[in-house]
C-alpha positions, 0 to 999 in steps of 0.5 A: 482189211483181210489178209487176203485182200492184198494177194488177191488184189486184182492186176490189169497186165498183158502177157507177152505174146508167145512166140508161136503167134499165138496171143495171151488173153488180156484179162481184168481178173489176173490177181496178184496170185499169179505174181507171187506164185512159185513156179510159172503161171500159164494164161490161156493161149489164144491162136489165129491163123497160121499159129494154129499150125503150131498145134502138131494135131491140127497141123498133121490133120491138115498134112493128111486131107491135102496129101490124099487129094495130092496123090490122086492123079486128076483126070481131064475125060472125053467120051469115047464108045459110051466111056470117058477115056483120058483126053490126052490131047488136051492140055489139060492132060498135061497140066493137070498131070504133069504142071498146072504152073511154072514152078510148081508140079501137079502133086504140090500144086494139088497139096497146096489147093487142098491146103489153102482151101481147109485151112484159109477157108478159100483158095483160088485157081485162074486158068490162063486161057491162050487163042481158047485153050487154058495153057496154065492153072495158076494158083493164086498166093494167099490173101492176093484175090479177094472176092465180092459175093454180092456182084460175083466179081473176083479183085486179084492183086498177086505179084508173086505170079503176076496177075492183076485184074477184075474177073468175072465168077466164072474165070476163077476156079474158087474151091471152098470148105465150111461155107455158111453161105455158099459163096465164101469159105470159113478157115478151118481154125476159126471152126475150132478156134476154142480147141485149138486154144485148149491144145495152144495152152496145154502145149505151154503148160507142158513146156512149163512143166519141163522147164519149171522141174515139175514144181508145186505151186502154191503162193506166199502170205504171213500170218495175223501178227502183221499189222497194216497189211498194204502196198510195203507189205505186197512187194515183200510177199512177192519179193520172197516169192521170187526167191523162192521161185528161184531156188526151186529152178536152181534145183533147191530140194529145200527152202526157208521161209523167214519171219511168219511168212507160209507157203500154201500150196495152190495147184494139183499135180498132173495126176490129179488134174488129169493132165494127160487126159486132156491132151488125148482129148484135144487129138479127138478134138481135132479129128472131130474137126477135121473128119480125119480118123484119130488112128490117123493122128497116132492116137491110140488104137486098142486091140480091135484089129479092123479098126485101121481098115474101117478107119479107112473106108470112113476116111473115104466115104464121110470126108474126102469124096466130099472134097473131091466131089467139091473140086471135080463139080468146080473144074467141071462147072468152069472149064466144061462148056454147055455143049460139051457137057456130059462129053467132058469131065475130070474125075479124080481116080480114086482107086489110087487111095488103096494102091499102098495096100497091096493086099485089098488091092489083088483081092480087089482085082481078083473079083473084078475078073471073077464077076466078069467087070475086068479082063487080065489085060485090063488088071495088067494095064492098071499095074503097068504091065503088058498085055498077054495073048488072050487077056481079054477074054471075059471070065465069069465064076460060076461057082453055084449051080441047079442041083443035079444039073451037069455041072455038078454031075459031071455029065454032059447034058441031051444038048451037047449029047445031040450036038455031038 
């Protein structure tokens, strides 16, 4: 028998589930190498549900798409003189506004919706209608409404909010993301469950890293003087194995190895594995999957200084509209009648995505006035501030002008000559 059988001799095992709520892969091809090693051996992490959230990447992801929704005001419209103004005579206007639910304020109630719907792959809103006029939004609680996409018919079982019954499709406000059929929302871990795993296991290594001194590894064996290399021999490897293990977390810079017995090493050190490599990578990861910008997730930006600013537009454009859009389209869908439509809407105001960058925002309203799209008063509303005598008189910048005309010249032209 080789020397190698017995180290190499496969184990079945499970490891205990880490307290993440992640869960250790039960593998047929754990050998006996792992036991004997010197220093902490890392399984590949597996992770589901809320565990993903452990995963600071994923988590911050989630944070920001739920935030930039949450902060910007959702508004319930009427047409008014070929315009939508706020209905503010509505309930809607409050609820929407002010509190869709006992308990709960619009910016959380929108953060949760967001939430829920990315990383549960569905959440659910059911408007609690009194004498025809919805007088709440009850965001339902997790896992308390399930949903059959066959017969369109909503089971809700939430006792947290005190709603039971079966509701047709068009009760419940449903808001999905990552649909492969349209009828039903894929969580967003399940989507990245492989790099969520990747960043789960490199996390624990990390920790064992710390915990272990940043150790070698390596394993035990002897050499070929030992004859009948079987069961009596194995437990003696690990039991030296475990010994040295031991001195090396008590801090033993150098150790002895007794009899014939050698320590190989097994493993690389971080440099060369390029550890550090693979955790930037995983940020990436995560921003592929979520659309968030990785400067967004702290990764590192170079010295390009229009990054931030292109990351923001990017933001705006390629991931959120999307999401905004899915919401408005829902809201508008379920609580706009056919009559009313194209009299009624919500609409997300999403100027209020810039409003923390006060420098696009003035140069923003600058050229609003210059082109004749707002009037002072107009920007004076918009930033709170009262209105002046003659704000609302139209400007238009007229910086260009005919070659040799008045304007240039500074003349005055045969027509207001003669008028005068």
């Amino acid at each position: 028998m080789s020397i190698f059988s017995g180290i190499f001799k496969r184990k079945q095992q499970r490891e205990v589930t880490p307290a993440n709520g992640g869960e250790a892969v039960s593998s047929d091809v754990k050998t006996a190498v792992e036991t004997s090693v010197v220093g902490v051996s890392t399984s590949l992490i597996k992770v589901s549900g809320d565990g993903a959230l452990n995963v600071m990447a994923y988590k911050r992801a989630l944070n920001i798409l739920a935030g930039s929704v949450a902060r910007l005001p959702l508004r319930y419209m009427k047409q008014k003189d070929g315009i939508y103004v706020d209905f503010e005579a509505s309930p809607l206007h409050y609820l929407l506004g002010t509190q869709p639910q006992s308990r709960m304020s619009a910016y959380d109630w929108k953060y949760q919706l967001v939430w829920r719907a990315f990383h549960d792959g569905d959440a659910y809103v059911w408007p609690r209608v009194i004498d025809g006029e919805v007088v709440e939004l009850v965001l339902l609680s997790r896992q308390s409404c399930c949903f059959d996409d066959v017969n369109g018919t909503y089971y809700v079982t939430d006792e947290y909010n005190g709603v039971y019954g079966t509701f047709k499709e068009n009760e419940i406000l449903h808001i999905l993301t990552n649909s492969l059929n349209g009828r039903r929302g894929t969580p967003l871990w399940k989507i990245g469950n492989r790099a969520l795993n990747i960043m789960a296991t490199g996390d624990n290594e990390t920790l064992n890293r710390f915990v272990n001194g940043g150790n070698v590894r390596g394993f035990i064996t002897n050499d070929k003087s030992v004859v009948g290399f079987g069961e009596y021999a194995d437990e003696q490897l690990e039991q030296l194995a475990q010994t040295v293990r031991e001195d090396f977390r008590n801090g033993v810079g150098i150790t002895s190895l007794p009899g014939q017995a050698q320590f190989q090493q097994l493993s690389l050190s971080s440099t060369d594995m390029q550890f550090l490599e693979t955790r930037k990578f995983a940020v990436l990861e995560i921003s592929r999957l979520t659309g968030v910008p990785p400067i967004y997730l702290f990764d590192m930006v170079g010295g390009n200084y229009k990054v931030p600013e292109q990351a923001d537009t990017a933001f705006l454009t390629q991931t959120l509209d999307g999401i905004l859009l899915s919401i408005e389209s829902e809201f508008n869908r379920k609580l706009v009648s056919c009559s009313m439509c194209c009299k009624r809407t919500f609409s997300f105001d999403r100027k209020r995505l810039f409003s923390m960058d006060l420098l696009s925002m003035a140069n923003y309203e600058s050229k609003m006035i210059q082109n004749g799209t707002f009037s002072i008063n107009d920007v004076r509303r918009m930033e709170n501030q009262p209105p002046v005598e003659g704000g609302d008189t139209i400007y238009l910048s007229t910086n260009t002008a005919v070659m040799g005309s008045s304007k240039m010249t500074g003349e005055k032209d045969d027509d207001n000559k003669n008028n005068e």
